[in-house]
Structures are given as structure tokens and as C-alpha cells.
C-alpha positions in Angstrom: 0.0 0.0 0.0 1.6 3.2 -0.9 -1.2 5.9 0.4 -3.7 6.0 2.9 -7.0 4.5 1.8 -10.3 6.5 3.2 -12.0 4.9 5.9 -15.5 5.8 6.8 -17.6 5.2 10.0 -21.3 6.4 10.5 -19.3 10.0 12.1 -16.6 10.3 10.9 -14.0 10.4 7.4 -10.5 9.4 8.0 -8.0 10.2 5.2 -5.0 11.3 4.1 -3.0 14.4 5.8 -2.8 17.1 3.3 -0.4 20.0 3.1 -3.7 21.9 4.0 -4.2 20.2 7.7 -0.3 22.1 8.8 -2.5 24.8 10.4 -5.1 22.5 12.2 -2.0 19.8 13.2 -0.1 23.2 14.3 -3.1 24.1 16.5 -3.4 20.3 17.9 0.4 19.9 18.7 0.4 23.6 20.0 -2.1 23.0 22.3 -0.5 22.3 26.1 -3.5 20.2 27.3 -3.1 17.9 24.0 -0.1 17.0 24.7 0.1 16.7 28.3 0.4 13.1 28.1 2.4 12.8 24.8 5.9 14.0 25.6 4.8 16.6 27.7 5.5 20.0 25.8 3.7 21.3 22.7 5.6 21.3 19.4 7.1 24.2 17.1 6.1 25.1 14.2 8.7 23.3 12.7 8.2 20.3 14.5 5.0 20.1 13.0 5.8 20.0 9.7 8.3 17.4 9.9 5.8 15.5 11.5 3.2 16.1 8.7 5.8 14.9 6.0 6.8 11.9 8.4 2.9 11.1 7.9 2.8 11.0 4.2 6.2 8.9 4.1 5.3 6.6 6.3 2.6 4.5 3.6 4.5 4.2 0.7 7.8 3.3 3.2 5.5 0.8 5.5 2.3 0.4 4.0 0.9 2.0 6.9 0.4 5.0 8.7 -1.9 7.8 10.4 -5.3 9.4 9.0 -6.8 12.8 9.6 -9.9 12.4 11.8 -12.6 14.4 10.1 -15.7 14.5 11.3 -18.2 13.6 8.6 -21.4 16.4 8.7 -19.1 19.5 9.6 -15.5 18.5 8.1 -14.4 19.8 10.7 -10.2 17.8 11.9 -10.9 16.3 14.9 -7.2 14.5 15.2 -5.4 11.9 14.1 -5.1 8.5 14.4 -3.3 5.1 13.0 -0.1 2.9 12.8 3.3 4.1 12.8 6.7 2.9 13.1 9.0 5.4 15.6 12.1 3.4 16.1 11.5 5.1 20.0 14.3 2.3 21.4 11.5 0.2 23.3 12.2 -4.1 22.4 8.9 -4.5 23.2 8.3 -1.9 20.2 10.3 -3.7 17.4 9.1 -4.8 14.7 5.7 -4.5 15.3 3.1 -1.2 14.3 2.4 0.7 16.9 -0.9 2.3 17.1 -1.7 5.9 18.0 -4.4 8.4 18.3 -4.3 12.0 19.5 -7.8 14.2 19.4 -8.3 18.2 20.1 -10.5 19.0 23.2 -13.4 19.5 20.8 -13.9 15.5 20.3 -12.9 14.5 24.1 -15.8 12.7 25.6 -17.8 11.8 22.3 -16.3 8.5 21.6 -14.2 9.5 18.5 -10.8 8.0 19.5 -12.6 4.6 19.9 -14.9 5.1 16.3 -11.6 6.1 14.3 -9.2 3.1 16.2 -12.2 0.7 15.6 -11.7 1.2 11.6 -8.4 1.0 11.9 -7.9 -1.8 13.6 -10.1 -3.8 11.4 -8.3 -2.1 8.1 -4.9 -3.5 9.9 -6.6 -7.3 10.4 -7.5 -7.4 7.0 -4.1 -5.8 5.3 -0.9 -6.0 7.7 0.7 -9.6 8.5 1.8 -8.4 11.8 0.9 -11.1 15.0 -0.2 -8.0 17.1 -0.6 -4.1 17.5 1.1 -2.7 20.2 0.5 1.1 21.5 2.3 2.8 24.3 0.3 5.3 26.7 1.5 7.6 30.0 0.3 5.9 32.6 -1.9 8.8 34.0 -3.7 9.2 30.6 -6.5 7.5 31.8 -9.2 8.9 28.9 -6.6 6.4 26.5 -6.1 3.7 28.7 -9.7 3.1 28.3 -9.9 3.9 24.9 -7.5 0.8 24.4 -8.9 -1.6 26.9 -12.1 -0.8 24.7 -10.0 -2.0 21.5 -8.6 -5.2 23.0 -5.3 -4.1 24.0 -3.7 -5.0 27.2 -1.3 -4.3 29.6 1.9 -5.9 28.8 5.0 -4.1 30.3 5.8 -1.0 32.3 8.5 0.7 31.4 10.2 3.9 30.6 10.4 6.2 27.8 12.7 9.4 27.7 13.0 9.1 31.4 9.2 8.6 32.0 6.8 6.4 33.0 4.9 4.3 30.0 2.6 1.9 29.7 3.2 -0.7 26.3 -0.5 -2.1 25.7 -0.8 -5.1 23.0 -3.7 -6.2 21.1 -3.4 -9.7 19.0 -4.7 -9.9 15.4 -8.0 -10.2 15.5 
């Protein structure tokens, strides 16, 4: 697979990142209380755009990666979500795609995370060879821990990760 494909769900549109989403994904990694949980500190500008090219490299490198989460009446980017490779130095990481999802406070509480991952996951039974998913989360993200225990992962180490506390989570092939 060399691009994303669109996945649908009855709210929402996932589908390729675009050079237009820079200014929504700038407003999502700026924002302090997104990334509480995900390394702590919101990203540059520049930051951000490396990331959004790391996004459309990672499907014709991998055959996988992360979708814009658009919500499907309004439009509107509601986050991102998906598999991705990071090379972040954890064995229990290697060699196996690790999902991810990250929303803006405008879809907390409405179930989104779990919609969009639910697609997802059921695009990566049917297309990647891969035993299991694995995703890692800060063990004080609560709000994701649930939104993984919903998707079948589990618990399987506790570790750390750039000096903090992380939780790895895996989820067989369905």
C-alpha cells in the first residue's frame, strides 16, 4: 500500500493528511493540554511540519500509517489516528506497528478515539501480517487507557520512555 486509503464510520472520514491540515495539526500539537500526556510540551512550528511529511512517508515506506480524523457532517479535523513505526528504542516496540491516536478537546468525551481506532484496527486485520498491535500510553492518561482496553489491548509491560513512566499495551490480530 503506498497511500492511505479512506476509511469511513457512520461519524466520521478518515483520510490522508494534506499539506492543508499544517494549520489545524499546528493548532493540535500547540495545544499544552493535547499534549500533556504525549511527551509533555507542545511542538514548534517546525516540529509540526516534519511530522506532517513523516505522515505522508510513512505509507508508501511501510504500507501504513496515520489518518486525519474528520468528522463527517461539519468537516471539521478532529485529530489523528493510526499505525506508525517510531524506532523510539522500546524491544517490546520492534518490529511490530504501533498504534496511536491524539484528538483536540473538541472531540474528548464523544467516543471519537474509539470510532476512528475501531476502523483502523479492522483495516490492519484485514491488510498487515503483523501477529499484534502494540500502542504505548502515559500511565496517568487514563481517557486512553480506556480507549484501548475498549480496542482489545492490554497491559503488557511497564516501562520507561525518555525518562518517564509508559505503559506498552498489546492487542493480537483479531
Amino acid at each position: 500500500m503506498t497511500h492511505a486509503p479512506i476509511l469511513e464510520t457512520i461519524r466520521l472520514i478518515l483520510r490522508p493528511h494534506r499539506v492543508e491540515d499544517y494549520v489545524a495539526c499546528r493548532k493540535l500539537w500547540g495545544d499544552a493540554d493535547v499534549v500533556r500526556h504525549i511527551g509533555g510540551l507542545p511542538q514548534d512550528a517546525q516540529a509540526v511540519w516534519f511530522r506532517l511529511l513523516r505522515y505522508g512517508g510513512m505509507w508508501p515506506m511501510l504500507g501504513y500509517g496515520m489518518w486525519v480524523i474528520e468528522e463527517r457532517d461539519s468537516g471539521a479535523f478532529l485529530g489523528e489516528a493510526g499505525l506508525l513505526s517510531a524506532e523510539r528504542g522500546l524491544p517490546e516496540l520492534e518490529g511490530v506497528p504501533e498504534a496511536g491516536w491524539v484528538l483536540g478537546p473538541e472531540a474528548w468525551g464523544r467516543g471519537i478515539a474509539t470510532e476512528a481506532m475501531k476502523a483502523i484496527l479492522e483495516w490492519a486485520d484485514a491488510h498487515l501480517d503483523s501477529p499484534s498491535l502494540r500502542c504505548i500510553i502515559d500511565p496517568d492518561n487514563l481517557a486512553s487507557i480506556k480507549v484501548a482496553e475498549k480496542l482489545g489491548f492490554a497491559p503488557l509491560i511497564d516501562t520507561e520512555l525518555g525518562g518517564k513512566p509508559t505503559r506498552v499495551f498489546d492487542r493480537p490480530r483479531s
